[in-house]
KETITI-59214 format. One record per residue (C-alpha): residue number from 1; x, z, y. Coordinates in steps of 0.05 Angstrom, whole numbers. Layout:
<recs>
  seq      xx      zz      yy
  NUM       X       Z       Y
...
</recs>
This chain:
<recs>
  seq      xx      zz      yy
    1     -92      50      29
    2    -158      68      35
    3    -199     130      20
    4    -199     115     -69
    5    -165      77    -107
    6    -226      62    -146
    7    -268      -4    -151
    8    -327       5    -108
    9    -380     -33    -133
   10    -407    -100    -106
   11    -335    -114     -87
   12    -305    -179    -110
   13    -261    -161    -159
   14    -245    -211    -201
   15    -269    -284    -231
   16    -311    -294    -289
   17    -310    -242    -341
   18    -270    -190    -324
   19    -310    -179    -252
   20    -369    -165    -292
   21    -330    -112    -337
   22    -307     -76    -287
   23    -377     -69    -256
   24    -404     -49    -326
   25    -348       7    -323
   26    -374      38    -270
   27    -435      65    -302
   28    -376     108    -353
   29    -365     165    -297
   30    -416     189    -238
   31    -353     187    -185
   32    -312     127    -174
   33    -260     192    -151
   34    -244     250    -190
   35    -177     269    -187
   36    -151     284    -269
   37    -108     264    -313
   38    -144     296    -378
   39    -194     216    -388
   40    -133     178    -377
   41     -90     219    -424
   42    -150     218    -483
   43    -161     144    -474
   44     -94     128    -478
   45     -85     163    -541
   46    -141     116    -562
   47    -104      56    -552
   48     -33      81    -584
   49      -2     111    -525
   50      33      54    -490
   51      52     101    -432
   52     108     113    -477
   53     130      40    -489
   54     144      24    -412
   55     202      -7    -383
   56     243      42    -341
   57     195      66    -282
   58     205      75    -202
   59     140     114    -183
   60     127     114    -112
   61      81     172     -68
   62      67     166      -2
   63      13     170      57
   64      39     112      95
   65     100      61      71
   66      88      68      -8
   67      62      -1     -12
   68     120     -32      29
   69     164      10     -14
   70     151     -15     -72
   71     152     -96     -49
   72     219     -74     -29
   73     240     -52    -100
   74     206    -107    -133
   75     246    -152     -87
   76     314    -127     -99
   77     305    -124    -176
   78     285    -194    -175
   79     338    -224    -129
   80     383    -191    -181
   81     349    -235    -238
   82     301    -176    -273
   83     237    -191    -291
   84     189    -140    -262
   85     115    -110    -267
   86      83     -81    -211
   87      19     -40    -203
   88      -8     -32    -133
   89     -75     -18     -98
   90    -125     -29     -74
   91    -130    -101     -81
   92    -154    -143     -23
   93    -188    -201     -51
   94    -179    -205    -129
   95    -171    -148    -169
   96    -115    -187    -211
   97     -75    -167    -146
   98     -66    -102    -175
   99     -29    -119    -247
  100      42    -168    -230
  101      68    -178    -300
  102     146    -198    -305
  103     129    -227    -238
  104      60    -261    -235
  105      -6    -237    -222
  106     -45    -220    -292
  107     -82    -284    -312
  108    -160    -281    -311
  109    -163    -285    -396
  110    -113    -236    -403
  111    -141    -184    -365
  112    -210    -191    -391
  113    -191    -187    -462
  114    -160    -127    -458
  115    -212     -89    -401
  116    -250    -106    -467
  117    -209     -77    -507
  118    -203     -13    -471
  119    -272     -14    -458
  120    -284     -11    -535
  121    -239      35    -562
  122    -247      93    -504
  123    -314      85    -539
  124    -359     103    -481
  125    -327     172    -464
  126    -330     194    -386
  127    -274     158    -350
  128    -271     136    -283
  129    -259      58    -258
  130    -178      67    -227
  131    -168     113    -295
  132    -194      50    -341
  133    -162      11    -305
  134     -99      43    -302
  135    -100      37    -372
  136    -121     -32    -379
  137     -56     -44    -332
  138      -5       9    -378
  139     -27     -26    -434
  140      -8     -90    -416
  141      58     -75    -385
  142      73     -47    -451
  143      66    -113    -483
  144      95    -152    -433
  145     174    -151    -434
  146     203    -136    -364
  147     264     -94    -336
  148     234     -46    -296
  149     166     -30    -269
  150     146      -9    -201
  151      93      45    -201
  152      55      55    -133
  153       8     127    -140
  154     -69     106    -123
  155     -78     173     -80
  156     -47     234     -76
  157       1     244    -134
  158      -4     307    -182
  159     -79     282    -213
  160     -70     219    -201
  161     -83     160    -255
  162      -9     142    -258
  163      23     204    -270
  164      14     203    -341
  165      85     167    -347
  166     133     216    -379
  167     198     208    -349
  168     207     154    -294
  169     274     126    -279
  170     263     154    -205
  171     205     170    -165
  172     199     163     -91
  173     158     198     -33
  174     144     157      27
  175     119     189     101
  176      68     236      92
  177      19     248     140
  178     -66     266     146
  179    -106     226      98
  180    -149     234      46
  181    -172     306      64
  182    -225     314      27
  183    -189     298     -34
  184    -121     327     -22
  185    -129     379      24
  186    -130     388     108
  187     -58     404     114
  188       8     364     113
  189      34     417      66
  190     -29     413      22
  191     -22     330      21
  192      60     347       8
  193      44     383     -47
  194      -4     331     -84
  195      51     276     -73
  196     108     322     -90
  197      73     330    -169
  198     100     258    -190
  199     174     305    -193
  200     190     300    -261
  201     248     344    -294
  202     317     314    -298
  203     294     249    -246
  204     317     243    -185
  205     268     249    -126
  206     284     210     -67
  207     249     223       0
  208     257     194      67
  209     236     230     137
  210     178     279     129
  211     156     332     175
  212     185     401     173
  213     119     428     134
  214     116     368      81
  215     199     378      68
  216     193     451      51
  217     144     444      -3
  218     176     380     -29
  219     237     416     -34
  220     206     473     -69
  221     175     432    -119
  222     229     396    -138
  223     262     459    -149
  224     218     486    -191
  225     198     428    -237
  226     286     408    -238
  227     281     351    -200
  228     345     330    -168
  229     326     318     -96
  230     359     264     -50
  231     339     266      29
  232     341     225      86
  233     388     246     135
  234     426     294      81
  235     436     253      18
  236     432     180      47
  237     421     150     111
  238     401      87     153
  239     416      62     216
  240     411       8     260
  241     483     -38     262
  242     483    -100     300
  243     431    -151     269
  244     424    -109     205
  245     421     -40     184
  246     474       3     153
  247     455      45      87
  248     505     104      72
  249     499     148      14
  250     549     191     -31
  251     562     121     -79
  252     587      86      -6
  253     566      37      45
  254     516     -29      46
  255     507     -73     105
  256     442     -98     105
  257     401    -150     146
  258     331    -130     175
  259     278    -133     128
  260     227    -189     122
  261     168    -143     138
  262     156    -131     208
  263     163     -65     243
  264     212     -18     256
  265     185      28     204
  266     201     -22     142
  267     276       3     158
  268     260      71     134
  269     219      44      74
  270     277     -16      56
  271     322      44      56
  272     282      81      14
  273     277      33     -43
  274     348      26     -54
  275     358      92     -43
  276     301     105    -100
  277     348      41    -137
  278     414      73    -124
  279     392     141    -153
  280     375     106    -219
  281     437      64    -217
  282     415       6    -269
  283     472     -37    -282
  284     446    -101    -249
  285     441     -76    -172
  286     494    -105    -124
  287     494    -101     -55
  288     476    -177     -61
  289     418    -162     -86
  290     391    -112     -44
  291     405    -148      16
  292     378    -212     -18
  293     320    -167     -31
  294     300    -141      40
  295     305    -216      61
  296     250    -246       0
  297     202    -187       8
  298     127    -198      24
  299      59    -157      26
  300      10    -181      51
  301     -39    -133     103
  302      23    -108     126
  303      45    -146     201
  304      23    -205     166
  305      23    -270     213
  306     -34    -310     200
  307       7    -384     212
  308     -53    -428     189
  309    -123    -417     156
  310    -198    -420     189
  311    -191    -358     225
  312    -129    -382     260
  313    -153    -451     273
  314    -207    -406     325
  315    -147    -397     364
  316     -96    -437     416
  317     -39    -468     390
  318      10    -421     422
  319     -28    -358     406
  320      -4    -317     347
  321     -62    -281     297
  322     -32    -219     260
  323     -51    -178     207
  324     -50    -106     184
  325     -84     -55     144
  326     -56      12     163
  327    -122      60     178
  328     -97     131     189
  329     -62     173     247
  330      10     155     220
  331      -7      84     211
  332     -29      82     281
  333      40     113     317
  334      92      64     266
  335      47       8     289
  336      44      28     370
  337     126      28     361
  338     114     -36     340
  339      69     -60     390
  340     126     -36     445
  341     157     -96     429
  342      96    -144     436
  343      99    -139     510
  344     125    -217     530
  345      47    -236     527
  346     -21    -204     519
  347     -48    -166     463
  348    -118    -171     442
  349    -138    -106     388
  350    -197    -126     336
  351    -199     -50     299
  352    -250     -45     239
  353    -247      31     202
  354    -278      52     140
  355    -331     115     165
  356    -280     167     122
  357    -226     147     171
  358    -190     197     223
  359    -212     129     276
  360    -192     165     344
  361    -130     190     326
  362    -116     120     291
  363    -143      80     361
  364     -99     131     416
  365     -31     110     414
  366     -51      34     410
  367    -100      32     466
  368     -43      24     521
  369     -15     -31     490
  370     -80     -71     490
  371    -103    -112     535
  372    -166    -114     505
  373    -208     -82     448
  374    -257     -96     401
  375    -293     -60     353
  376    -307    -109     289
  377    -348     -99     217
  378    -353    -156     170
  379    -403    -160     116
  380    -369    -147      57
  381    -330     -89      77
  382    -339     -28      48
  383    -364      36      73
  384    -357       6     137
  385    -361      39     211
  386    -405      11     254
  387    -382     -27     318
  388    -412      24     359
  389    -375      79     325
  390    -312      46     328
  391    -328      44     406
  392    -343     116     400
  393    -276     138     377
  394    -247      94     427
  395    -262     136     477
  396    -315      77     503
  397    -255      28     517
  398    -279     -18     452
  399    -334     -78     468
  400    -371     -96     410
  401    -351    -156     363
  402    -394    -148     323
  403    -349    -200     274
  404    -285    -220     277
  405    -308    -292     288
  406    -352    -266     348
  407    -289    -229     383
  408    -247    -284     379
  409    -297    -326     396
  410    -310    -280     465
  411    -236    -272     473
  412    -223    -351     478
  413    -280    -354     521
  414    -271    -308     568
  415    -216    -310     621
  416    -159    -290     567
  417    -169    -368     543
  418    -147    -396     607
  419     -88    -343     611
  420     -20    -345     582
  421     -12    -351     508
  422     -28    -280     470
  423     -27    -247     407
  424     -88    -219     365
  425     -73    -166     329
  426    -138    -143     268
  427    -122     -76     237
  428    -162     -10     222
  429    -169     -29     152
  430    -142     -55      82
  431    -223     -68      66
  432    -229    -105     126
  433    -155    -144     115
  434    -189    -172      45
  435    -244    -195      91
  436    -209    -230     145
  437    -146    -260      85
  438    -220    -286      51
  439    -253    -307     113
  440    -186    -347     131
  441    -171    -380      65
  442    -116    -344      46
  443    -105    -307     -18
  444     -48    -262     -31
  445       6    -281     -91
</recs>
């Protein structure tokens, strides 16, 4: 995700109404971050504490995977027939991306009647955008019926919006690498420790692999708050079998087929919903339905293939144009194990970064894979680098775009259009994947 949660302002957020509410909101609080929990807590009081009138909970941490993660859980829960609210960010094109209530994306009048009615009854007080809007989005799922809600943490964990929820049903801790430093701290064990404070008493905390630094103090949180932990490797485990995976935990055996996401990586974070699932045990999961699940699962910005759309019409017929928004040094190594795989044709980079961004340690294990690179900024994206940086953390191996359009455009053009079929891979950026999904004509569901 990228470097807030928050709204930043002039992005599209929304249609009508409840775009222009959210840019009134931002003139509540000076920062669009600023990690607390004591706003959220006082405005929710305001509006009758529906933090406390949820559906049972997965809450899901993370530096890298969360998002997949929790696509994964929604999936499974609703192959089994449960209706299911999700809240995710950032968005990429609409805000309404965010709120998925028993299923479907929050309808325009909905959502601004009640960023309304927030807006009225916090009364004015301090309170940042992602906090407001965390409650506009509690609020709602309180009202809503549903069978289970799937929680993903805007950044970090501890003082983040969404850990105002009492007592989850299970919470969840994807990879954890370097990002958001300035926010969370400039160690894996500083970062471990900001996820690790969604560990509630009593509920079981499920992690997959993490380094040897972020375990330890994982461990020794959950230990302290009472948090019954479950590891990868130790507690369950996943593995490659034939065309599918096998999961393994203390309950027994699932065969699984590969997920629908892309990557090798979406094993780990498949696994690590139903492991999340499996700790909770609600009556309606089968092994049916999680394999079922890991077959239906989208999100989009993650190895998303771009089959039709204006950006893809640029492109040969027998070309492929992917899709992905990873941005930081972990997100760069899962998606270079991908890439590994990509090498029956050609492989053309277009790498956009927001200036926060770690870029040369994101660029360095993808630069052998590529026969070609090209540093890319679009318009609307936010707080982006420019080409020429981009080409500067490349090490110089980046030619300027300076669009997407233009790349492709000099890509086609240049002898790579009169070679064999390739792929296109744009990535660097969840900011610049809203762009491009925009730019193409596709909007997420």
């Amino acid at each position: 995700m990228p470097a807030g949660p928050g709204l930043p302002a002039g992005l599209p957020v929304g249609d009508g109404r409840s775009e222009a509410i959210i840019d009134r909101l931002h003139a509540l609080h000076p920062k669009l971050i600023d990690l607390s929990l004591d706003r959220l807590q006082r405005c929710l009081d305001a509006i009758g504490n529906p933090e406390r009138q949820l559906p049972p909970v997965v809450h899901v941490a993370g530096t890298n995977g969360k998002g997949s993660t929790c696509a994964f859980t929604r999936a499974v829960a609703e192959a089994a027939g449960q209706r299911v609210h999700v809240y995710s960010s950032p968005h990429l094109v609409r805000f309404h991306e965010r709120i998925r209530l028993a299923g479907q994306l929050v309808e325009e009048s909905v959502l601004a009647d009640t960023l309304e009615e927030v807006e009225r009854r916090n009364g004015g007080q301090p309170i940042t955008v992602f906090e407001i809007t965390t409650a506009v989005a509690i609020l709602l799922f309180s009202r809503v019926p549903a069978d289970l809600l799937v929680l993903e943490v805007g950044l970090g964990g501890r003082f983040d919006a969404t850990n105002v929820v009492p007592r989850p049903a299970a919470t969840a801790i994807a990879a954890v690498s370097m990002d958001h430093m300035d926010f969370l701290g400039d160690t894996i064990a500083a970062i471990a420790r900001e996820k690790a404070g969604i560990a509630k008493p009593g509920v079981p905390l499920v992690t997959g692999r993490q380094p040897p630094e972020a375990m330890a103090v994982i461990e020794a949180t959950a230990a302290e708050v009472g948090a019954p932990l479950l590891r990868r490797d130790r507690d369950w485990w996943v593995e490659e079998r034939g065309d599918g995976l096998l999961y393994r935990d203390a309950r027994g055996s699932v065969a699984l087929p590969r997920p629908a996401l892309p990557g090798p990586h979406q094993a780990d974070n498949a696994a690590l919903a139903l492991a999340a699932l499996r700790a909770w045990n609600p009556p309606w999961l089968t092994d049916a339905a999680a394999a079922e699940g890991l077959r239906r699962a989208r999100w989009p910005a993650r190895l998303q293939q771009l089959d039709s759309g204006a950006l893809r019409a640029m492109l040969p017929p027998d070309w492929e144009l992917w899709l992905d928004g990873g941005h930081n040094p972990g997100a760069g190594e899962v998606l270079a194990q991908h890439l590994r795989g990509w090498n029956d044709r050609p492989l053309h980079l277009l790498v956009g970064m927001k200036r926060s961004k770690a870029a040369a340690e994101f660029l360095h294990p993808l630069l052998p894979h590529a026969a070609s690179l090209w540093a890319v900024a679009e318009p609307g994206q936010h707080l982006a680098m420019t080409p020429e940086e981009v080409v500067e953390a490349s090490g110089g191996a980046a030619r300027i775009g300076p669009r997407v359009e233009d790349a492709l455009r000099e890509i086609i053009g240049g002898a790579a259009g009169n070679g064999p079929a390739a792929r296109v891979l744009i990535c660097g950026s969840l900011y610049l994947a809203g762009e491009v999904l925009k730019r193409n004509g596709t909007l997420p569901d």
